[in-house]
Every structure is written in structure tokens, then in C-alpha cells.
C-alpha positions as a Python dict, from the first residue, in 0.01 Angstrom:
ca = {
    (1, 'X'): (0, 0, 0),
    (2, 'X'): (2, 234, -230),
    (3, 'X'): (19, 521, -63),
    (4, 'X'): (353, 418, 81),
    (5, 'X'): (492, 424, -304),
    (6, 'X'): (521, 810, -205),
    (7, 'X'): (755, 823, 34),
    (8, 'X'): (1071, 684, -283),
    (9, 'X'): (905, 874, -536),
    (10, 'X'): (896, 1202, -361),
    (11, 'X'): (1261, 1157, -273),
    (12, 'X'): (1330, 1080, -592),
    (13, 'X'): (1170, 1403, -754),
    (14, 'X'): (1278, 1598, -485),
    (15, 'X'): (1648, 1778, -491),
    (16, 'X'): (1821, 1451, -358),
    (17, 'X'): (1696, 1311, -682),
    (18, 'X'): (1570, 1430, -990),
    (19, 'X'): (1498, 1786, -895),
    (20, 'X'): (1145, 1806, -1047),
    (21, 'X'): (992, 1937, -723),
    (22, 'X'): (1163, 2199, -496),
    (23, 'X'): (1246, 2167, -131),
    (24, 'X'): (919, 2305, 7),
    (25, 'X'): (698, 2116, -162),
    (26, 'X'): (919, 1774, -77),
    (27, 'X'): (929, 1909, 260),
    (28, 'X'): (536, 1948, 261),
    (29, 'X'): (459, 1623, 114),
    (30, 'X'): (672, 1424, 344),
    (31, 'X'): (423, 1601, 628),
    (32, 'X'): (148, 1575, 481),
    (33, 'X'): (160, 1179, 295),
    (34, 'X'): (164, 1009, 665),
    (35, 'X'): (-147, 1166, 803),
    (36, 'X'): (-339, 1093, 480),
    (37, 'X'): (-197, 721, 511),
    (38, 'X'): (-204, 659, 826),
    (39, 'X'): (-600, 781, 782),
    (40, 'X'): (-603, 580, 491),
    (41, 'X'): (-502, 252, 671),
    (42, 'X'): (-679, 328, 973),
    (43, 'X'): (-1058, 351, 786),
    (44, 'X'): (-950, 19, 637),
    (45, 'X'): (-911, -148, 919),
    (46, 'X'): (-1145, -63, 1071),
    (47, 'X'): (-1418, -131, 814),
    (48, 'X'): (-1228, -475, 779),
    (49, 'X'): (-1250, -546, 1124),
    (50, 'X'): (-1654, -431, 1156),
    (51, 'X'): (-1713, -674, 858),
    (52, 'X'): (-1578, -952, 1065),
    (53, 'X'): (-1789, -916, 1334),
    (54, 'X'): (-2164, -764, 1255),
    (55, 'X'): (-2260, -571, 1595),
    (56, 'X'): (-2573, -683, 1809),
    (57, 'X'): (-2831, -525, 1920),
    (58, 'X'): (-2765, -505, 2329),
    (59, 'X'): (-3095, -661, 2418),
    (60, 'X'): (-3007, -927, 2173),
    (61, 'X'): (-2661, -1010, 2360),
    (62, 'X'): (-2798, -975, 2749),
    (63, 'X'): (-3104, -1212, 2723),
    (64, 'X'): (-3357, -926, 2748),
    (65, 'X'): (-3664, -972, 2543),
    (66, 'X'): (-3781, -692, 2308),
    (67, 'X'): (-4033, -530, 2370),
}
């Protein structure tokens, strides 16, 4: 969640706001910010969904006795 505060508070340093960054470096961030969040959200998902459900071993699951 908080990566998503970027996307207003670039804009609003950027030209169309404040002007405290330049157009290249809005430009850049606005690239760059989604694949870091998406990333972001992605590796907590998943860790949120593996802590859900704790993995098996496969002998465990079919029957098959250890040996």
C-alpha cells in the first residue's frame, strides 16, 4: 500500500505539480515504481498464501510409507 502513495506524489513533484523533479526523472519513476510494486505485492502474496497452507512431503500426501 504504500508503494502506491508514489504514483500522486510523483505527479505532484513532477512539472504538472510542484516542479521539484524534472520530466525525465518523473518519466523514469512512473516506469520504474510498477515493476518494483507489482514485485512488491507479488512476494507478499505469495509468502501469505505459503503460510496458509504448509507444503507436504509427497510421500506424506500419496499413502507411501517412508522409507
Amino acid at each position: 500500500t504504500l508503494l502506491w502513495i508514489g504514483y500522486p506524489l510523483f505527479w505532484i513533484l513532477g512539472p504538472s505539480g510542484v516542479g521539484a523533479i524534472s520530466q525525465t526523472v518523473e518519466t523514469t519513476l512512473f516506469v520504474v515504481w510498477p515493476i518494483l510494486s507489482k514485485v512488491g505485492w507479488s512476494l507478499m502474496d505469495l509468502l501469505s498464501l505459503r503460510a496458509l497452507h504448509p507444503v507436504e512431503p509427497a510421500t506424506v500426501r500419496t499413502g507411501y510409507a517412508r522409507a
